[in-house]
C-alpha positions as a printed NumPy array, in Angstrom:
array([[ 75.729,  94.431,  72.142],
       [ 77.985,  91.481,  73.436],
       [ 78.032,  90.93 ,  76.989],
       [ 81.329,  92.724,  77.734],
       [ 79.651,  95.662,  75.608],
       [ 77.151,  95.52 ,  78.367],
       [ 79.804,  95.107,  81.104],
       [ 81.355,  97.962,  79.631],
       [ 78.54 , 100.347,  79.722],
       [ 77.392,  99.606,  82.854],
       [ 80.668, 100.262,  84.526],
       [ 80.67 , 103.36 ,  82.5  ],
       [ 77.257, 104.658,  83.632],
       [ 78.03 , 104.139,  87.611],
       [ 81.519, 105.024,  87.357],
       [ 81.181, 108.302,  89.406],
       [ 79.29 , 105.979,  92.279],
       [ 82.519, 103.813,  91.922],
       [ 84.578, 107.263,  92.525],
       [ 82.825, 108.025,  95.485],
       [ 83.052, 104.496,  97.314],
       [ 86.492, 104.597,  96.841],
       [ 86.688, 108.205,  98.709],
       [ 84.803, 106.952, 101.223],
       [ 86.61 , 103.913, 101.643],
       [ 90.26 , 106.272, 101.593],
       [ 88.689, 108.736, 104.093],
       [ 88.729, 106.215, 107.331],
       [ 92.299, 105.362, 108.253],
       [ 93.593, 101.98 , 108.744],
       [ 97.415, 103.038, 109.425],
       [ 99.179, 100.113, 110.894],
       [100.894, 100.05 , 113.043],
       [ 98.727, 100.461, 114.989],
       [ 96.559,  98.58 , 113.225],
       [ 93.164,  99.46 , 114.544],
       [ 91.038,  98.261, 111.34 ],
       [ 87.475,  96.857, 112.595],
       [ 86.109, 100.555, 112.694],
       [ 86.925, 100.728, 108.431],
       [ 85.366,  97.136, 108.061],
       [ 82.626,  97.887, 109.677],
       [ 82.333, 101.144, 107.425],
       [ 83.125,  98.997, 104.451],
       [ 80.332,  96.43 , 104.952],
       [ 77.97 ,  99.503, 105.761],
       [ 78.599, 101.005, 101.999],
       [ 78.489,  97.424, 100.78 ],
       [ 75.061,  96.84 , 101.975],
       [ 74.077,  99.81 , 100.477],
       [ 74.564,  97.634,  96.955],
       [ 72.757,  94.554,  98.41 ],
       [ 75.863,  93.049,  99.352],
       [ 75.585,  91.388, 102.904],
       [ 79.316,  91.319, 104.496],
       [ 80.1  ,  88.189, 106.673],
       [ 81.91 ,  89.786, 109.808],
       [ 84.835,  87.382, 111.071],
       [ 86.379,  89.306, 113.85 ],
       [ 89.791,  88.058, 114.612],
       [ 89.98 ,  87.827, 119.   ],
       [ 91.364,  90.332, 120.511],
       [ 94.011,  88.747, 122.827],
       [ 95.279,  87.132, 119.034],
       [ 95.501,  90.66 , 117.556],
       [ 97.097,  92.451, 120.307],
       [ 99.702,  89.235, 120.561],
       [100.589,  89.851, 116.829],
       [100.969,  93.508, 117.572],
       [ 98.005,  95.509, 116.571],
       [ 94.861,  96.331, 117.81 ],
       [ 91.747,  95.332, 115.998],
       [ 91.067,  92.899, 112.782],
       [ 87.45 ,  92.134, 110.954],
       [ 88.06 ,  90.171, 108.105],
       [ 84.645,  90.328, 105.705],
       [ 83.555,  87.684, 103.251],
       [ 80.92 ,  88.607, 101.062],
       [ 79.428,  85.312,  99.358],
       [ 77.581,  85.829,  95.493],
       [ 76.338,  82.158,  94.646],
       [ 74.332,  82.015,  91.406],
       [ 74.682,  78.039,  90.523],
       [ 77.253,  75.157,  90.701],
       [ 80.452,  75.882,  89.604],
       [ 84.023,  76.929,  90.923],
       [ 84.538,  79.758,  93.675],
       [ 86.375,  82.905,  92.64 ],
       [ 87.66 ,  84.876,  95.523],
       [ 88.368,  88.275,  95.031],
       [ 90.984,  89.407,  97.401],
       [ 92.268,  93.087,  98.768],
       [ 93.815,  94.45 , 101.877],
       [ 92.48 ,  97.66 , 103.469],
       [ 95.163,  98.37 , 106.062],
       [ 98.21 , 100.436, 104.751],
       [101.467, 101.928, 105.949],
       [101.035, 105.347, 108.045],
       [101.445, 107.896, 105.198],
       [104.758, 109.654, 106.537],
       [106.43 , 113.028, 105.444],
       [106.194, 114.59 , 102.284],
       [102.561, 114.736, 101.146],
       [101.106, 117.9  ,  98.854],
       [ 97.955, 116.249,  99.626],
       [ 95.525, 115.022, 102.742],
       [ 96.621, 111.492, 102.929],
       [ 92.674, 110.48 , 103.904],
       [ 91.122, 113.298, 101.633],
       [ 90.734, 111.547,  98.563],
       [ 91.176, 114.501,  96.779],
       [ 90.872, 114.283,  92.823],
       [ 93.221, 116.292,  91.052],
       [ 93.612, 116.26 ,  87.072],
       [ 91.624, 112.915,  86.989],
       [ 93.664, 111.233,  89.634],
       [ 92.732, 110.488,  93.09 ],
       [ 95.415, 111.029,  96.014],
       [ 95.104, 109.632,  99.112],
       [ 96.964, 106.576, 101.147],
       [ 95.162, 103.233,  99.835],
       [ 94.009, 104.473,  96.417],
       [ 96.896, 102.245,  94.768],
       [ 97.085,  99.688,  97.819],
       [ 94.651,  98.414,  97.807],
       [ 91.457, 100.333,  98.359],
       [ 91.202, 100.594,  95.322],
       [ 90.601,  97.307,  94.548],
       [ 87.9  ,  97.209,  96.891],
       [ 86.485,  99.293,  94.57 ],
       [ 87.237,  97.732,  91.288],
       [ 86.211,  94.184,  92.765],
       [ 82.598,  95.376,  93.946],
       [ 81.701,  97.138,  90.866],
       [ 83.332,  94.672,  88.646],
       [ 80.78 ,  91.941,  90.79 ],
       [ 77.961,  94.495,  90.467],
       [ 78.1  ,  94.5  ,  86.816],
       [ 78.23 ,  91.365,  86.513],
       [ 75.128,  90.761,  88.191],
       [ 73.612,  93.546,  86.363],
       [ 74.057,  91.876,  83.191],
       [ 71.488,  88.562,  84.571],
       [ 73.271,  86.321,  82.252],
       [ 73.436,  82.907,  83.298],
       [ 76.524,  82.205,  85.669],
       [ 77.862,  78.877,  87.387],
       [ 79.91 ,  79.143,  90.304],
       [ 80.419,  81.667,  93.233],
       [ 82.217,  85.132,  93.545],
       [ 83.987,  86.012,  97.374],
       [ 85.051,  89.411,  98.152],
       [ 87.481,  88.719, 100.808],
       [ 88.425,  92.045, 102.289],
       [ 90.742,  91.557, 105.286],
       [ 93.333,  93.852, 106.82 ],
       [ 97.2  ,  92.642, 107.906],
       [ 98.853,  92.195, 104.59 ],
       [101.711,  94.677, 106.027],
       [102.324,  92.19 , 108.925],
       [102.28 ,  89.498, 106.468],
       [ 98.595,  88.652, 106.402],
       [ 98.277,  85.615, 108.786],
       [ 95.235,  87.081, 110.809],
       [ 93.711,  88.234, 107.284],
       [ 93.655,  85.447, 104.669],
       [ 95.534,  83.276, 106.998],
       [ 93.619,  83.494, 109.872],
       [ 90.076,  82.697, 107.12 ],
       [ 92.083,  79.859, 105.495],
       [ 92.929,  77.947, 108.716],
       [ 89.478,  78.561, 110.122],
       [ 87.845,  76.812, 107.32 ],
       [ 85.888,  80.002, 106.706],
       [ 86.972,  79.944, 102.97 ],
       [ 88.198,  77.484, 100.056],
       [ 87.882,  79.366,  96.63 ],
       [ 89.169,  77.424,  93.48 ],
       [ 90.851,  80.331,  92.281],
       [ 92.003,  84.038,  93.499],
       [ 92.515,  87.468,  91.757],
       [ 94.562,  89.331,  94.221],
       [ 95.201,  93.089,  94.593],
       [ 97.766,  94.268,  91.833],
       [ 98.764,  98.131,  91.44 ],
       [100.181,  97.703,  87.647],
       [ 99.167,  96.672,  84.708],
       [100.896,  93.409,  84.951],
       [ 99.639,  90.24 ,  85.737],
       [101.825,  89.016,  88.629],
       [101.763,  85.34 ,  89.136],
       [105.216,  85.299,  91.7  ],
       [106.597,  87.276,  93.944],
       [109.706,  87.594,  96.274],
       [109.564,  86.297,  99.982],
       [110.684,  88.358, 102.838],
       [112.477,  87.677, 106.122],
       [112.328,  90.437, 108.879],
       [114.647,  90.349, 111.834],
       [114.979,  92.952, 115.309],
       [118.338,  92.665, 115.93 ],
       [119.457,  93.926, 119.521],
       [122.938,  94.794, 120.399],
       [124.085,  94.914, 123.978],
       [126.809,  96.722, 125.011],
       [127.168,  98.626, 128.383],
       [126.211, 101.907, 129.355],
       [128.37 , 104.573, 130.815],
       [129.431, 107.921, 130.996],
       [131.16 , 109.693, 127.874],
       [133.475, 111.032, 130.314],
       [134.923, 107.745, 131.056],
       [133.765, 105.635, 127.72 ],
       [136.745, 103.258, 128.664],
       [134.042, 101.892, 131.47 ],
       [131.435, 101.011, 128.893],
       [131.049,  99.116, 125.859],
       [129.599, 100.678, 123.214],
       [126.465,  99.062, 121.299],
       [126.593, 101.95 , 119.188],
       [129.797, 100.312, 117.995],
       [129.306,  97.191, 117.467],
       [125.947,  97.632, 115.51 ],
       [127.884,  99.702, 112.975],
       [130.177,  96.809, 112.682],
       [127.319,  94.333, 112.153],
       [125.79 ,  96.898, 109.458],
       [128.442,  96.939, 107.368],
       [128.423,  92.882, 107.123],
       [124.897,  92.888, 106.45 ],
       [125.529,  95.543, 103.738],
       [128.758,  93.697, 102.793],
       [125.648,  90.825, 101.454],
       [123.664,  92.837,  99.216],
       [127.477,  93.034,  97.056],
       [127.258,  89.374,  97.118],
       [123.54 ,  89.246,  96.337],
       [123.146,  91.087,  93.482],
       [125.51 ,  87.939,  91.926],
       [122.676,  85.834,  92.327],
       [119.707,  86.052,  90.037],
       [116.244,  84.858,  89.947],
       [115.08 ,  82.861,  86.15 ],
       [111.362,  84.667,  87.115],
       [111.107,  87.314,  84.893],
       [110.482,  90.805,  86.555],
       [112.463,  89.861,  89.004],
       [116.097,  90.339,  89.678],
       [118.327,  89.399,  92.616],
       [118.132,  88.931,  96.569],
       [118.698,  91.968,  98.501],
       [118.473,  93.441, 102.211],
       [117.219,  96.558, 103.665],
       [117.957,  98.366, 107.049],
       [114.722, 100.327, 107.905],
       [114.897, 101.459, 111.445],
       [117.011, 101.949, 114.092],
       [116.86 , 103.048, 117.482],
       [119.34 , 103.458, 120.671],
       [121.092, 105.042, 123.202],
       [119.887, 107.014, 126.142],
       [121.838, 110.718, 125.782],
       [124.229, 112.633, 124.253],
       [126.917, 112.163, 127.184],
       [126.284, 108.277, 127.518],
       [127.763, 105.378, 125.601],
       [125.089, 103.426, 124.311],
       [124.739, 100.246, 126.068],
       [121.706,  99.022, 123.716],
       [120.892,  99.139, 120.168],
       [117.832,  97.902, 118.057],
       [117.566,  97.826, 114.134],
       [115.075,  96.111, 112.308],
       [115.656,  94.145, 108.653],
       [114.137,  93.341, 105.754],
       [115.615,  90.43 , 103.414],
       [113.576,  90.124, 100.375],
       [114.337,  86.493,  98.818],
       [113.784,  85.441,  95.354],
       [111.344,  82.466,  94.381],
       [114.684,  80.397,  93.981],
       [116.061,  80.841,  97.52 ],
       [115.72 ,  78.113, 100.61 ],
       [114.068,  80.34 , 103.27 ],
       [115.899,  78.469, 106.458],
       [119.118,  78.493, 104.54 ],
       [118.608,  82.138, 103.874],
       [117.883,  83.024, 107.64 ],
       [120.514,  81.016, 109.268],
       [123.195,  82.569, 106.788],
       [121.746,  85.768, 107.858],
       [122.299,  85.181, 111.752],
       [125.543,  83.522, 111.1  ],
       [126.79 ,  87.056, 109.633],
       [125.812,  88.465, 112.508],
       [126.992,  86.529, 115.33 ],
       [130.866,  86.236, 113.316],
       [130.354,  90.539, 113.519],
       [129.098,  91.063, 117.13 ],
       [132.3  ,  88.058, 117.92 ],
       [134.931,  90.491, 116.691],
       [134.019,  93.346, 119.431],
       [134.677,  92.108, 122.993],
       [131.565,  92.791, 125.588],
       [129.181,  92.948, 122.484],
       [126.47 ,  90.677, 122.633],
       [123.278,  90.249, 120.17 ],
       [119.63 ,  88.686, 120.429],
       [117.757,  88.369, 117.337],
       [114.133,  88.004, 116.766],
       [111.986,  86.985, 113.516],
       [109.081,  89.567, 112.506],
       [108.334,  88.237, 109.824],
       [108.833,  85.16 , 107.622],
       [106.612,  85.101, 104.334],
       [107.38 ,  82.267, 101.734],
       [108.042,  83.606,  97.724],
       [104.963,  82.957,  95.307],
       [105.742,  80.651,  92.958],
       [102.77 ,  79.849,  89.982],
       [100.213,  76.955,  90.588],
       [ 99.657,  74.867,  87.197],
       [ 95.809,  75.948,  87.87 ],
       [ 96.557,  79.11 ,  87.227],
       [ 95.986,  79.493,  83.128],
       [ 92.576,  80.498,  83.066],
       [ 93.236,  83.502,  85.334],
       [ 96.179,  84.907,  83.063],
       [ 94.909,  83.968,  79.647],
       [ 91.486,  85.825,  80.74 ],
       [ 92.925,  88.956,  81.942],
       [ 95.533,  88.975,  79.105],
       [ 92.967,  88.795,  76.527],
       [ 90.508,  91.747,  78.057],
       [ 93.368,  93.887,  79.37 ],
       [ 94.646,  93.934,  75.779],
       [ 91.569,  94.633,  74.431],
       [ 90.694,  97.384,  77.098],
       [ 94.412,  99.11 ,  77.547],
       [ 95.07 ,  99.044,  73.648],
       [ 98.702,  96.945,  75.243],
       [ 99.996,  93.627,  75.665],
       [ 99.281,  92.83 ,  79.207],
       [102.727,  90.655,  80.815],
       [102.268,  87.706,  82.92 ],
       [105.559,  88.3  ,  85.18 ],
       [107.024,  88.288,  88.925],
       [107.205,  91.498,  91.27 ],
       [109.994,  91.293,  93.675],
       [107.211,  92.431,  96.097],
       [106.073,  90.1  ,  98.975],
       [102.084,  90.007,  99.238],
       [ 98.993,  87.771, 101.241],
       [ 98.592,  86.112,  98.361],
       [101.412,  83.732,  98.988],
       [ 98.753,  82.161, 101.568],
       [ 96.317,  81.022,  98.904],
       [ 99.099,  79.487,  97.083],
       [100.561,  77.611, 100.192],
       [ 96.78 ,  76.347, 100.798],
       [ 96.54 ,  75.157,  97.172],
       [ 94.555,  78.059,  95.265],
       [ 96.136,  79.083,  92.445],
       [ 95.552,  82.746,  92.05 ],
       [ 97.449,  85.702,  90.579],
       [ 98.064,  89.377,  91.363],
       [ 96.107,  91.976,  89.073],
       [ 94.002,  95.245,  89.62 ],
       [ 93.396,  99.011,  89.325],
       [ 97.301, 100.611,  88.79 ],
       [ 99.373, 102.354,  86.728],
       [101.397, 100.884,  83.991],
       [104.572, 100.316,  86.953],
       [104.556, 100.411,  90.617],
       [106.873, 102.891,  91.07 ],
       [104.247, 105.562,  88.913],
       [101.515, 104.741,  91.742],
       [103.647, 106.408,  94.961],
       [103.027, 103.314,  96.831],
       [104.329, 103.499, 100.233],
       [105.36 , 107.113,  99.6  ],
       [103.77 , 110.618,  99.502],
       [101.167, 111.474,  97.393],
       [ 99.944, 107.921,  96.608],
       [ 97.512, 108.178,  93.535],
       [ 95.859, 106.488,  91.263],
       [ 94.666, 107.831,  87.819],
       [ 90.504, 107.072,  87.522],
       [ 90.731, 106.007,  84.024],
       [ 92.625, 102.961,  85.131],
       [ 90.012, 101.884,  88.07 ],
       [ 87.515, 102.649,  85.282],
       [ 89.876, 100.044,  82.981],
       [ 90.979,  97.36 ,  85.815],
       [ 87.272,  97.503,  86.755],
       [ 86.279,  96.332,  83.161],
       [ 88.87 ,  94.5  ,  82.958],
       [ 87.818,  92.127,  85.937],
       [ 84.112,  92.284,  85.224],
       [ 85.28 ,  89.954,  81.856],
       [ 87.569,  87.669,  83.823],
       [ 84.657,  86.709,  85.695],
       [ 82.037,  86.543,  83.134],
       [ 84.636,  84.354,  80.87 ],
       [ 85.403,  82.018,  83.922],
       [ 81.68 ,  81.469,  85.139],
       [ 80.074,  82.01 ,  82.065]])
C-alpha cells in the first residue's frame, strides 16, 4: 500500500468517529449575533483532547469583544511539530449565522438523513473542524517521516469579518504559518474572493402625528428615496466585471431595515444596514466614498432629511499570493484522484477570514468538506447540509495535501 492507500483506509476505518465529532461539534450553538462562542471552544478543545490533541486557549478580553459587538471569543491553536520544516495552518470558523425560518430539521440536531447531515455549521464550517482533525490524525497515524508543523486554528468571528479570530492571533504574534488551507464548502479550490463594505445608514426626519403629517418630516420618505439610488448602482454595476474567474461583477444588498414608532406617527428615524460586495479589481476607499456620495446627493433632494452613516464592516478582496502553487497543485492532483473530477482553482464572490492571512503575507487558499457548488450546501439558509461522503472525500483529500507538502 502507498501512503495515501494508508491515509485512505484509515480515514475509512474511523469515519463514523469523524461523524460523531462533527454532531457534537453542530449540537452547541455559536449563533452570532450574539456571538457567545467560548462555551463551544471550550467543548471543542474538550473532544480534541480526547484524540491527544492539546488546544492552546487564547481568550480574546472581554471589554474587546463586547466593543466589537458580541459577547465571548476563544480562539484555539492546536500546535503538531514533528521536525523542521514549514508551518501549515489549518483554518475554520465555528460561529455561524442564527439559523432563521424555514428549517424541516433541528438546526443543532445534527440529524443524518439519506447520508447527509443537517444542521447549521455542517457546510460552514464545522465541518471542517472535522475534516482538518481527522485529516491531521491520519496523518500521524501513518508515522511516516514529516518536516514541518501542522496548526489547527479554530477561531470564531468570521461573520463580523474575523478581526478578533485570525486577526486578533496574527497581530498578537500568537501565529505565523507559511501557508493556510482555509474552510471551503465546494469542491473548488478558491484562491480569491470578493471584499465587502457594510454601512448603517440612519435617516432623520421628524416625528409627528399622521393627523397633521404636514408638521413632520418623514424618514420613512426619504430612505425610500435613498434606496432606490443605491439600487439605481447595482444597474450600473453589473457593467463592470471582474478578469477572476468565478467571479462576476460588483453588487449591493439591502438586508435590514428598521423604523418608525406607530402606525399613526410619521417616522422621524430610519435605519437600514448594507452590504457592498467588491470585486478583487475595485479600490476599496474609492468604492466607499462613491457609496456615501450617492447617498448624501439622495437625502439633499428631500428638505429636513438628514443622514449619518456608519462602517460595519470593511474586509479587503483576496487576491492570490505567488506562494500559493504548492497548495493548489496538491489538492488538484488528490481531489482529482479522489472525486473522479477536475478540481478548479477559481474566485468565489464570497468575502472570508482568510483575506487576513493574505494581508499578513501567508499565502493560503480556500478548500474543504462541500458539495460540488455553494448554493447545493444551504449555506446561510434552512436546512444547511452536508452529504458524508464528501467530509469522508475532503477529509482524504487534505490528509494528502499535507503528507505531499511535509513529506
Amino acid at each position: 500500500m502507498t501512503d495515501y492507500d494508508q491515509l485512505d483506509a484509515w480515514i475509512d476505518a474511523h469515519f463514523d468517529e469523524e461523524v460523531r465529532f462533527l454532531q457534537e461539534l453542530i449540537r452547541v450553538a455559536t449563533d452570532t449575533p450574539p456571538g457567545n462562542n467560548a462555551p463551544h471552544a471550550e467543548r471543542t478543545a474538550e473532544l480534541l483532547k480526547g484524540f491527544g490533541f492539546e488546544a492552546e486557549k487564547h481568550p480574546v478580553p472581554q471589554a474587546d469583544v463586547r466593543a466589537y459587538g458580541m459577547e465571548s471569543i476563544t480562539n484555539l491553536i492546536v500546535r503538531r511539530p514533528y521536525g523542521k520544516g514549514r508551518t501549515i495552518a489549518l483554518n475554520a470558523h465555528g460561529d455561524v449565522v442564527p439559523p432563521g425560518e424555514g428549517w424541516t430539521k433541528a438546526p443543532y440536531g445534527a440529524e443524518i438523513v439519506d447520508g447527509k447531515i443537517y444542521g447549521r455549521a455542517t457546510a460552514v464550517s464545522k465541518g471542517d473542524f472535522a475534516t482538518f482533525t481527522f485529516a491531521v490524525r491520519a496523518l500521524e497515524a501513518l508515522q511516516a517521516k514529516l518536516n514541518g508543523t501542522v496548526e489547527l486554528h479554530f477561531t470564531y468571528d468570521e461573520e463580523f469579518g474575523g478581526e478578533m479570530g485570525p486577526g486578533w492571533l496574527l497581530r498578537n504574534k500568537l501565529t505565523k504559518p507559511d501557508l493556510l488551507i482555509a474552510a471551503g464548502f465546494s469542491y473548488e479550490v478558491v484562491t480569491a474572493h470578493n471584499g465587502c463594505l457594510q454601512l448603517e445608514v440612519t435617516v432623520h426626519g421628524k416625528m409627528a402625528h399622521a393627523a397633521v403629517p404636514d408638521t413632520g418630516v418623514d424618514a420613512l420618505q426619504g430612505a425610500v428615496q435613498i434606496l432606490n439610488a443605491l439600487y439605481a448602482q447595482n444597474i450600473l454595476y453589473q457593467q463592470v466585471t471582474s478578469e477572476v474567474v468565478g467571479i462576476n461583477h460588483p453588487y449591493l444588498n439591502v438586508g435590514r431595515i428598521e423604523g418608525g414608532t406607530n402606525t399613526n406617527v410619521v417616522p422621524g428615524k430610519v435605519i437600514f444596514k448594507l452590504d457592498r460586495r467588491m470585486i478583487p479589481e475595485e479600490n476599496p476607499a474609492q468604492v466607499e466614498a462613491t457609496i456615501r456620495q450617492v447617498i448624501a446627493d439622495a437625502a439633499a433632494r428631500l428638505p429636513g432629511i438628514t443622514v449619518d452613516i456608519r462602517r460595519l464592516l470593511l474586509a479587503n478582496a483576496m487576491k492570490p499570493l505567488p506562494g500559493n502553487q504548492p497548495l493548489v497543485a496538491a489538492i488538484q492532483k488528490h481531489g482529482e484522484q479522489i472525486f473522479g473530477q477536475p478540481i478548479p482553482a477559481m474566485g468565489t464572490p464570497l468575502y472570508t477570514d482568510v483575506r487576513l492571512y493574505a494581508e499578513a503575507g501567508i499565502p493560503g487558499v480556500i478548500y474543504g468538506a462541500g458539495p460540488r457548488t455553494v448554493l447545493e450546501s444551504h449555506a446561510k439558509r434552512s436546512d444547511e447540509r452536508l452529504e458524508l461522503e464528501d467530509l469522508r472525500r475532503a477529509t482524504k483529500v487534505i490528509a494528502r495535501t499535507l503528507r505531499d507538502l511535509l513529506g
